[in-house]
N, C-alpha and C positions, 0 to 999 in steps of 0.2 A: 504494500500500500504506500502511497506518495502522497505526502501534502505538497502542492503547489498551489502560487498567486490564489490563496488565502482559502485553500477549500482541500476537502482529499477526496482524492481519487482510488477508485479501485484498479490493481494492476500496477505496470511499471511503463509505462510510456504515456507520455504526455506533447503536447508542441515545443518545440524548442526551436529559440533564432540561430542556425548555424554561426551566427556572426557573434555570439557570446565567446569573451574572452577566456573562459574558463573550459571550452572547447577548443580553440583554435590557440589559447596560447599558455593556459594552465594556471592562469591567472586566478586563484583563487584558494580558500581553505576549505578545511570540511572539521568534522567531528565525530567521533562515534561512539556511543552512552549505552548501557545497560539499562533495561526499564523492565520492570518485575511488579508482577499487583499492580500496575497500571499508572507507575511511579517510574521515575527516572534517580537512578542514584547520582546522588553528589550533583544534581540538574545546576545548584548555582554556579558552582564550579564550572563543568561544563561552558555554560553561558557564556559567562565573562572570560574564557578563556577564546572561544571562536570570536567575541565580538571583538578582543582584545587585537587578534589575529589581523583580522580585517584592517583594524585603522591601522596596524602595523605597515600593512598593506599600502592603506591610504585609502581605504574608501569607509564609508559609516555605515553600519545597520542596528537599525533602535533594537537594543535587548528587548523587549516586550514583543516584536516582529521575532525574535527567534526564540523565545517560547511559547509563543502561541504555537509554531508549528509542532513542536519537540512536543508538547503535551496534548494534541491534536489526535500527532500518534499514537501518546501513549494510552490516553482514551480508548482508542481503535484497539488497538494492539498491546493487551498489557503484558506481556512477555514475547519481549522482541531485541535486538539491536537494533538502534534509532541514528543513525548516519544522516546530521542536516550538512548542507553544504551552503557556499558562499560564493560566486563569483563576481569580481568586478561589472558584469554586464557585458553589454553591447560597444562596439565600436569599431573606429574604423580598421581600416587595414594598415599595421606598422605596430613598432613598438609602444611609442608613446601613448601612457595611459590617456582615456579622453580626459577635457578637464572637466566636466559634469559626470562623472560616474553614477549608472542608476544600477545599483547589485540587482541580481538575481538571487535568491531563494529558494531551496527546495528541501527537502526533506523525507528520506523512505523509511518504513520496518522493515524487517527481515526476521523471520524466524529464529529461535535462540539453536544450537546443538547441542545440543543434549550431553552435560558430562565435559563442555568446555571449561569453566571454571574450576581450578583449581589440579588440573589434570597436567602430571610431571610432561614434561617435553627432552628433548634433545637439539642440542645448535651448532650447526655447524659453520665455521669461522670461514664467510667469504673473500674472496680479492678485491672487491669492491670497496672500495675505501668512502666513507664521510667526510662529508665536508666542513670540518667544524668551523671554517671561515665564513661557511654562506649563512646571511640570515634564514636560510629554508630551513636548515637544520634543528630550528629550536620553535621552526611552526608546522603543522600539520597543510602543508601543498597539497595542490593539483598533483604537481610534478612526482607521483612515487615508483615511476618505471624501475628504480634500481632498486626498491624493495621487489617491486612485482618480479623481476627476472634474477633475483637473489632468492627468493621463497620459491622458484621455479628449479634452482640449482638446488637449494637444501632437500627436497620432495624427493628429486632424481638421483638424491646417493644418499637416500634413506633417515633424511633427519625433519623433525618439526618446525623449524623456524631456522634463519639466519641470523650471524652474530656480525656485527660490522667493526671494523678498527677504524681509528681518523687517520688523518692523512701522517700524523706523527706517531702513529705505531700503538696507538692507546685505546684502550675497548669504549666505545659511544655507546653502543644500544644493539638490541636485537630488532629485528627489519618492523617488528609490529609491537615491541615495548621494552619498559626503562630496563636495566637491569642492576641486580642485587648481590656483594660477596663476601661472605658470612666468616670472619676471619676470627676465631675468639671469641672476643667481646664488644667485637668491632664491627658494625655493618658499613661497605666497602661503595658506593656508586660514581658512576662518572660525573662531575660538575658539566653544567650546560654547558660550560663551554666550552667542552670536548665533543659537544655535535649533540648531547644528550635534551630529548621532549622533554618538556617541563609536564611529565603525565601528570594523570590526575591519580593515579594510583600510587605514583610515585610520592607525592603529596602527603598520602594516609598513610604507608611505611614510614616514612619521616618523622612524622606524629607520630608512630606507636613503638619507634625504634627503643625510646627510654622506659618507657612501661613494661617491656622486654629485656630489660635491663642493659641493652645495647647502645654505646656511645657509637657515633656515626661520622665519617672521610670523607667527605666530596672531594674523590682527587684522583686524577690521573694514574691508569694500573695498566700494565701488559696484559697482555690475553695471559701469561702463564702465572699473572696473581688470581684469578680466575681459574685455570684449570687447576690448580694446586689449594684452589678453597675449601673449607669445612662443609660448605652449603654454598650453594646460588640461587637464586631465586628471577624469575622475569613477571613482571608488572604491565597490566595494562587494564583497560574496563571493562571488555568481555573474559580473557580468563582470570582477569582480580589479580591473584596471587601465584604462580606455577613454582613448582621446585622443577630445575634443572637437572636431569639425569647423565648428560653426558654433554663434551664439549668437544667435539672433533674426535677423538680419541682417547680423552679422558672420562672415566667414568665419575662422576661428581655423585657424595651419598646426600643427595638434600633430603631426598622424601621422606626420610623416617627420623630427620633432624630435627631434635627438642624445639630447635630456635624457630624454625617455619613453621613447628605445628602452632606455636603460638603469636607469631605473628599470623598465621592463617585462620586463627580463630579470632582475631580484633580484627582481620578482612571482612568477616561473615558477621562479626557486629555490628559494623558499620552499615553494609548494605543492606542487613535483614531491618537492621532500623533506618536506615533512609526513604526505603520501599517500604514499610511494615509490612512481614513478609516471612514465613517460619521458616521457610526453606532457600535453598538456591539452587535451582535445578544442572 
């Protein structure tokens, strides 16, 4: 189901001006929210982080335009992944943004998969490098071809997701979230400005790292402070929290680590009270 220009539609096609910048030049952001009981977790969040995106951008869209739609859906659709997007709009042919920008807006559900949340994975370290120089890095683009044919590589030689390095050798993120290395008593992740999303889940580890009794490094690690960890963890807002099972070759023991089950229990806290909601499917 799709909300568009202010109404939803049944299905996934709607009219669209080929001449929108977010098609012909990727000009644009998006988002993607877990919504359960017909509620969106962490929705404020969310919000102000796509509107944030935008001006970043340079173009405006009133927060109230992007929660009507976001909860439109979730009306419709109360256990779904909710993907609103954002683009500049219309304009002419060339680089140069117009200088009257009018965004477009849209918004789909999507069915949730059953057993995504919280389900260990494997990552396999691709050649693809981040850009921790470009501002795209630290916003959620159009532009995600190198995840797309990076999670195309990891599939093809048997792992779950992809793990990216920046251009200096240092671990940013996995291709679809933040990541976490469980060192002691030390929770370990890459600062933004190593290429690393400012997730939203990334946000509520952060928070619950000390309740955990875990002091926390934003700092700069090799991939083999990561393979040689206690535990890893990847973060994002459809699978919440994942223990890492393996990393190219290294077999990593997260799953049955003390420290993830309980930070993986303040995950299900959170969202079972954001959504009022017994469960998470």
């Amino acid at each position: 189901m799709l909300w568009f220009e202010g109404r939803l539609v049944e299905g996934a096609t709607v009219p669209f001006d080929l001449s929108d910048r977010g098609l012909t030049l990727g000009d644009g952001v998006f988002d993607t929210a877990l919504c359960l009981g017909g509620r969106i977790a962490f929705e404020a969040e969310h919000v102000t982080r796509l509107v944030a995106a935008a001006a970043h951008l340079g173009f405006a869209v009133p927060r109230p335009t992007v929660e009507t739609a976001m909860r439109a859906l979730a009306g419709a659709c109360p256990q779904a992944a909710i993907r609103t997007t954002l683009t500049r709009g219309t304009g002419p042919r060339g680089l140069a943004p117009p200088p009257d920008p009018r965004p477009s807006l849209w918004a789909s559900a999507a069915p949730l998969r059953p057993g995504t949340a919280f389900a260990p994975l494997s990552l396999l370290p691709v050649e693809t490098r981040r850009n921790e120089t470009s501002v795209c890095s630290r916003l959620k683009t159009l532009g995600y071809l190198d995840a797309v044919l990076a999670a195309r590589d990891a599939a093809q030689a048997g792992f779950d997701e992809a793990l990216f390095l920046n251009t200096r050798g240092a671990v940013a993120c996995a291709g679809t979230g933040n990541l976490f290395a469980l060192k002691g008593e030390c929770l370990v992740t890459p600062p933004l400005r190593d290429g690393a999303l400012d997730g939203i889940m990334r946000s509520r580890i952060l928070l619950h790292a000390a309740e955990c009794g875990l002091r926390v490094e934003e700092t700069a690690q090799p991939l083999s402070a990561y393979a040689d960890a206690d535990a890893v963890v990847l973060t994002n807002s459809l699978r919440l929290i994942a223990p890492v099972s393996a990393i190219g070759i290294w077999n990593i023991p997260s799953v049955d680590h003390p420290v993830v089950a309980r930070l993986t229990q303040a995950v299900r806290r959170d969202v079972t009270g954001a959504c009022g909601v017994s469960g998470i499917p």
